[in-house]
C-alpha positions in Angstrom: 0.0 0.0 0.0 2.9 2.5 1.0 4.6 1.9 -2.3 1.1 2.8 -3.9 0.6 6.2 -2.0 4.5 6.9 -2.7 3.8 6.9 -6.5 1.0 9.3 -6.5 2.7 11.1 -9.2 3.2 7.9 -11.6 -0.4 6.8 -11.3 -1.6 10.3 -12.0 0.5 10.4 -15.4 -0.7 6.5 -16.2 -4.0 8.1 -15.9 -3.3 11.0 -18.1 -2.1 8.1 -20.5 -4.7 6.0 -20.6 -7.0 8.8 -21.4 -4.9 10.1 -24.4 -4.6 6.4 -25.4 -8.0 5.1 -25.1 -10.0 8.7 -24.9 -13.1 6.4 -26.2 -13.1 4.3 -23.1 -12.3 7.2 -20.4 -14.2 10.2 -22.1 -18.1 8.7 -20.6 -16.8 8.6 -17.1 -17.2 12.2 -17.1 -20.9 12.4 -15.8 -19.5 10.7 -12.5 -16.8 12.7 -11.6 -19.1 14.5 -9.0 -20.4 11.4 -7.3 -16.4 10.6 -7.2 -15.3 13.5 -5.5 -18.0 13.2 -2.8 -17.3 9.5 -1.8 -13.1 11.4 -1.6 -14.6 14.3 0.9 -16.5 11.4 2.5 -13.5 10.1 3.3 -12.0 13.3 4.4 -14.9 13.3 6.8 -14.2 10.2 8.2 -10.9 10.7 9.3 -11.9 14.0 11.3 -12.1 13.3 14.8 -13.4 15.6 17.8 -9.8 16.5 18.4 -9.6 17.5 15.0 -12.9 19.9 15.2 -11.7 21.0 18.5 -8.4 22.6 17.2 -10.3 24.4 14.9 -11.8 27.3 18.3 -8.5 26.9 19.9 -6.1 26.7 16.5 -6.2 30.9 16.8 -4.6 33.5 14.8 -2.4 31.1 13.0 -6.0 29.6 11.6 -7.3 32.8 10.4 -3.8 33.8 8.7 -3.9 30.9 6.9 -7.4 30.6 5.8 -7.3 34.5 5.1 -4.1 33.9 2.8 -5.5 31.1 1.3 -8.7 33.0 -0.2 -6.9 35.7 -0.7 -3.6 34.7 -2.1 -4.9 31.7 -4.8 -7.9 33.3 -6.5 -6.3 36.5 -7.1 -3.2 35.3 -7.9 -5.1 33.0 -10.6 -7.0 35.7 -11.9 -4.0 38.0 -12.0 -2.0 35.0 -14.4 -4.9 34.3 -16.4 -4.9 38.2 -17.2 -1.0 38.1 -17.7 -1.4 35.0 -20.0 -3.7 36.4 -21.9 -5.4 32.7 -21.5 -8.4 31.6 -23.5 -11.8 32.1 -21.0 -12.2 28.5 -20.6 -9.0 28.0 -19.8 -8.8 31.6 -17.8 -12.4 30.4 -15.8 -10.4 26.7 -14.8 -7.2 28.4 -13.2 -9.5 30.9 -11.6 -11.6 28.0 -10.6 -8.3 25.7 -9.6 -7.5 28.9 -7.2 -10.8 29.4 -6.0 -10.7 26.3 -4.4 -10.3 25.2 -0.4 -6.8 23.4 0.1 -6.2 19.9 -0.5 -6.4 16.9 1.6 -2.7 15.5 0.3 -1.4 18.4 2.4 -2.0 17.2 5.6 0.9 14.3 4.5 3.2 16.6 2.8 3.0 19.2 6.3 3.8 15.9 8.2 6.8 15.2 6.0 8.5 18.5 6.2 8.1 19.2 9.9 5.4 21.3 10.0 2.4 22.0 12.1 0.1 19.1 11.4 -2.9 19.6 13.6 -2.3 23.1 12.1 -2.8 21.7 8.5 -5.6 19.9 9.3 -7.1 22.7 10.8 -6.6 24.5 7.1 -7.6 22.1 5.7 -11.1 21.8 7.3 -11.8 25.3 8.0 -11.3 25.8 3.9 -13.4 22.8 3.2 -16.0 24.4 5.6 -16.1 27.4 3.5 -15.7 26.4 0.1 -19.8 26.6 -0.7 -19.6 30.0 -0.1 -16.2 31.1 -1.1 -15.5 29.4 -4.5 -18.6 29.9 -5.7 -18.4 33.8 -4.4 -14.6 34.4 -6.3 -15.5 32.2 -9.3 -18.4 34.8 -9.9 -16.7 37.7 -8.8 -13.5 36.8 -10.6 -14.7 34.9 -14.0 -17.5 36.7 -14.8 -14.9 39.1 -16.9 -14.4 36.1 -19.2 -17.9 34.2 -19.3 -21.0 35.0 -17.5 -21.4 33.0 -14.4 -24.8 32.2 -12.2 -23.4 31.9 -8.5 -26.3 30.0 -7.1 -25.9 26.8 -9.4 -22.0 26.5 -8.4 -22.9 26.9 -4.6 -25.4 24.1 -4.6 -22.8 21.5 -6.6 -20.2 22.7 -4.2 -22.6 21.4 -1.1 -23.8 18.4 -2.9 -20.0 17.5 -3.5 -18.1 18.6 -0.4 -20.2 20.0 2.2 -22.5 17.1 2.5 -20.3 14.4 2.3 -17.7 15.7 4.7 -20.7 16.5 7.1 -21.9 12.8 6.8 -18.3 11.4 7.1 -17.6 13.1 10.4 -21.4 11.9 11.6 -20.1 8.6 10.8 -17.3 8.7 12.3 -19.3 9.4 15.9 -20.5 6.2 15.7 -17.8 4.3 14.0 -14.2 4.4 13.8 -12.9 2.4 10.9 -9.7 0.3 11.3 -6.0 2.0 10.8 -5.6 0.0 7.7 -8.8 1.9 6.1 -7.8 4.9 7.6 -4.4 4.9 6.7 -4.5 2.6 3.5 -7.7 1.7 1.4 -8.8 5.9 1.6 -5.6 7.7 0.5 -5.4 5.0 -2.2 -8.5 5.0 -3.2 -8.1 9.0 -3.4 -5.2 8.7 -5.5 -7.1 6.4 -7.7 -9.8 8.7 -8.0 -7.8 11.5 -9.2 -6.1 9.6 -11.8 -9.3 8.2 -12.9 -10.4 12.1 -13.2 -7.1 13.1 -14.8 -7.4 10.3 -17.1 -11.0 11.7 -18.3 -10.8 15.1 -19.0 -7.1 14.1 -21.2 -9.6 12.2 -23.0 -11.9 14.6 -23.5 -9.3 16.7 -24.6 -6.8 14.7 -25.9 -7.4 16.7 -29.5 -6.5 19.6 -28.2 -4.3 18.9 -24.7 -0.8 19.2 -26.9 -2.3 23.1 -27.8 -2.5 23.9 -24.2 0.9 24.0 -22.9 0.7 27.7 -21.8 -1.5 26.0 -19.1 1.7 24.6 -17.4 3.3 27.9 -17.6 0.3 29.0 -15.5 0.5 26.0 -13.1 3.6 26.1 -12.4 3.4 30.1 -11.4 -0.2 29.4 -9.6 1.4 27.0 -7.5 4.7 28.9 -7.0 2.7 32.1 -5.9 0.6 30.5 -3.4 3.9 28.2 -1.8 5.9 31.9 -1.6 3.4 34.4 -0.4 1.9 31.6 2.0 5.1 31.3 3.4 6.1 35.2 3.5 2.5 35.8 4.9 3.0 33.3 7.8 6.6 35.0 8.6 5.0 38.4 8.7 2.3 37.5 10.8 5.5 35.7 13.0 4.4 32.7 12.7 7.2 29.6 14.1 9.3 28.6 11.2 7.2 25.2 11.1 3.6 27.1 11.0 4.8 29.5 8.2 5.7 25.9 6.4 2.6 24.7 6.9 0.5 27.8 5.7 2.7 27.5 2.5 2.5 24.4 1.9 -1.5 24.8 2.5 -1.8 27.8 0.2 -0.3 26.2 -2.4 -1.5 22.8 -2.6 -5.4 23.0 -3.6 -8.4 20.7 -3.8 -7.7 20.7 -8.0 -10.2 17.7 -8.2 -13.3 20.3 -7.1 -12.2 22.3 -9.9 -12.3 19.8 -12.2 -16.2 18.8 -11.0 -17.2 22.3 -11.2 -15.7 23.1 -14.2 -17.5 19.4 -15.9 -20.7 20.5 -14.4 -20.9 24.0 -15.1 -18.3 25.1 -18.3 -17.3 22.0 -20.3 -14.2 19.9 -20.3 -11.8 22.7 -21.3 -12.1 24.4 -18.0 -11.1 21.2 -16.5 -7.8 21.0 -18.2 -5.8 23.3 -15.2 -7.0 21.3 -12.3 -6.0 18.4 -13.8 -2.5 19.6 -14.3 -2.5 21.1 -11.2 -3.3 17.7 -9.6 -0.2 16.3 -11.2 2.1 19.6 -10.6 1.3 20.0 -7.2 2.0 16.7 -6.0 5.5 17.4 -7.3 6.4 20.6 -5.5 4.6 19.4 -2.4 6.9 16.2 -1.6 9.8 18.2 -3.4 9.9 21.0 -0.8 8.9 18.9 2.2 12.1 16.9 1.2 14.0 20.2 1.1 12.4 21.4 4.8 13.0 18.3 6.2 16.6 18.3 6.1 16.2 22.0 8.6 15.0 21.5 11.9 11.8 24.5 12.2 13.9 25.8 14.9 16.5 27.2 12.0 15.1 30.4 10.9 16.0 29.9 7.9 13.7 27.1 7.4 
């Protein structure tokens, strides 16, 4: 199972493969990307435990810098790249989506691996999850309507049905039943990572005519990801934050729940819009381990860290 969750990467480029190779055979699974995504955030709610909730009244100023950052820092850094781009709309609507985003749950491991703050992280992680029906829906409209005209409403309810719901129900669950370690630990992350290659894997289908055309949409991966990683990081040591909490918020700002992009921008904007979050799923999950490894070799108590 380890080597599994170790290789996120390489099953999220098989993925891509498959759906450029076989586009006929990936390109239906496209109506159930939103059911996927909910069973993921189910999951997500059933590894929240009372503690977990609990640190989110006592987690502080640190909380609200990092949350603050991250629906500050991502969206407008999106829209500010799509402008600088000059990207196409759909393509300019799915890194404003992408960025629009809460953070994503993989963070919570790659915090853990480069010393940071993990109840922290999870804290992030939660509180931005918690939001995201109101939030993404709020800077999508706010953000994308200079590219194609946007109804608000629609996006908030999908965003419920497919995060806010299940997470809900998963931590209800979880009151009454708390599954095994090796489910916790082992059949959830890999089914996750499944998941998101299965998701990556469709929309390159879907696109597979036109994916080679898009490269500018790595240039604007690569900086959307950078932006958030940096200003997380220089927000968190402004605010003085400890060396490990500034990690964490950077690592949380930049690392974003790219698979809710994806479902929205299926649901709502056609498959194009979906091309960022699923380069962002790869790209992300490169830096991520990348600069854990990096941070790991500093103790949190070198201020350079």
């Amino acid at each position: 199972m380890r080597l599994i969750q170790d290789g996120f990467v390489i099953w999220v480029l098989l993925g891509a493969l498959w759906g450029y190779l076989a586009p006929e055979m990936a390109a239906p699974g496209k109506t159930w990307i939103p059911e996927a995504l909910a069973v993921i955030m189910l999951g997500m709610g059933l590894t929240l435990t009372g503690e977990d909730l609990n640190n989110l009244r006592s987690a502080g100023k640190p909380l609200i810098i990092g949350v603050v950052l991250q629906y500050l820092v991502m969206p407008i850094g999106g829209w500010l790249l799509a402008l600088a781009l000059g990207l196409p709309k759909l393509l300019a609507l799915g890194v404003i989506l992408v960025g629009a985003c809460p953070g994503g749950t993989a963070s919570n491991v790659v915090v853990f691996l480069a010393r940071g703050d993990v109840a922290l992280s999870v804290a992030m992680t939660t509180a931005s999850t918690l939001l995201s029906p109101v939030m993404t829906p709020l800077w999508v409209w706010l953000l994308g309507s200079a590219w194609v005209s946007i109804h608000p409403v629609p996006l908030f309810w999908t965003v419920i049905q497919i995060v806010l719901i299940p997470v809900i129900l998963g931590t209800v669950i979880r009151r009454f039943w708390t599954p095994d370690r090796w489910i916790l630990e082992g059949v959830l992350p890999i089914f996750s990572i499944a998941v998101i290659a299965w998701i990556v894997g469709v929309i390159v289908a879907l696109e597979h005519t036109r994916i080679g055309s898009a490269g500018v949409v790595l240039i604007a991966v690569i900086a959307h990801n950078a932006v958030g990683l940096i200003l997380g990081y220089l927000g968190g040591r402004q605010a003085n934050l400890s060396v490990s909490r500034r990690r964490t918020v950077s690592i949380e700002v930049g690392m974003q729940n790219s698979g809710l992009a994806v479902a929205l921008a299926v649901a709502h904007f056609g498959p194009l819009a979906a091309v960022p979050g699923a380069v962002f799923s790869v790209w992300h999950n490169v830096t991520g381990p990348l600069l854990a490894a990096i941070w790991r070799r500093r103790q949190p108590g070198d201020q350079k860290g």
